[in-house]
N, C-alpha and C positions, 0 to 999 in steps of 0.2 A: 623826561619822556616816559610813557606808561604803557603799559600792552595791554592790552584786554580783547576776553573771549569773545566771537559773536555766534550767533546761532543763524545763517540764511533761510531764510520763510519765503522768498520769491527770486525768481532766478536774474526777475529787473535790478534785484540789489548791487549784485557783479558789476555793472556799467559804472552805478552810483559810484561802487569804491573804487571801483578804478579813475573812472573821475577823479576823485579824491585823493590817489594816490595821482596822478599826472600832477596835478597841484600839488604836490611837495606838502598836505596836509595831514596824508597819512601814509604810511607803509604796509604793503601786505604781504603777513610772510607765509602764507599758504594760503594756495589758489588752487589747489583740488583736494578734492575728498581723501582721505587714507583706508585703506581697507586695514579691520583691524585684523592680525595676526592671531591663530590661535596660539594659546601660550605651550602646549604642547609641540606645536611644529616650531614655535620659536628658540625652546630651550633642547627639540631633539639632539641629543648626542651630544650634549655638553657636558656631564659626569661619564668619568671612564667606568667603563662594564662592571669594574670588583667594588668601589665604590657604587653603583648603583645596585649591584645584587646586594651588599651588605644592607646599603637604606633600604628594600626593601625586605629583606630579612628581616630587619631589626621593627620595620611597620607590622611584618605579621605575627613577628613575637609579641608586640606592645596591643594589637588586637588582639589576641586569643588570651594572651592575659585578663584586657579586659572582662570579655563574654566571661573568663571563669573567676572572677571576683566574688567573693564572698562579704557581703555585707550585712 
C-alpha cells in the first residue's frame, strides 16, 4: 500500500474519492483543509523565561559582534 499527496482543483473531486473510498479502492485520511499554525503561537511558551532570556541575550551578543567586526 502506498500513500500519496493529492492537490483538489474542483470540489466535484470529493464525491469521486469518496466513491472510491466506499469501494474499499482507496482510503482518505484527510477530508478537510488544515489551517496552518503560526510557528510562533505554536512554540509560545515552550522554553522557560531564563532560558529564553539567555537565547536571546546570547542573539544580541552574536549580533552586535557582528555589526562590529572588523575585516
Amino acid at each position: 500500500m502506498e500513500t500519496a499527496l493529492l492537490q483538489i482543483k474542483d470540489h466535484k473531486a470529493y464525491a469521486f474519492l469518496e466513491s472510491l473510498e466506499d469501494l474499499n479502492i482507496i482510503k482518505l485520511l484527510r477530508k478537510d483543509k488544515t489551517s496552518q499554525q503560526k510557528l510562533s503561537e505554536k512554540y509560545a511558551g515552550k522554553l522557560p523565561a531564563k532560558v529564553a532570556n539567555e537565547l536571546q541575550d546570547y542573539i544580541t551578543k552574536s549580533r552586535n559582534e557582528w555589526d562590529s567586526r572588523s575585516i
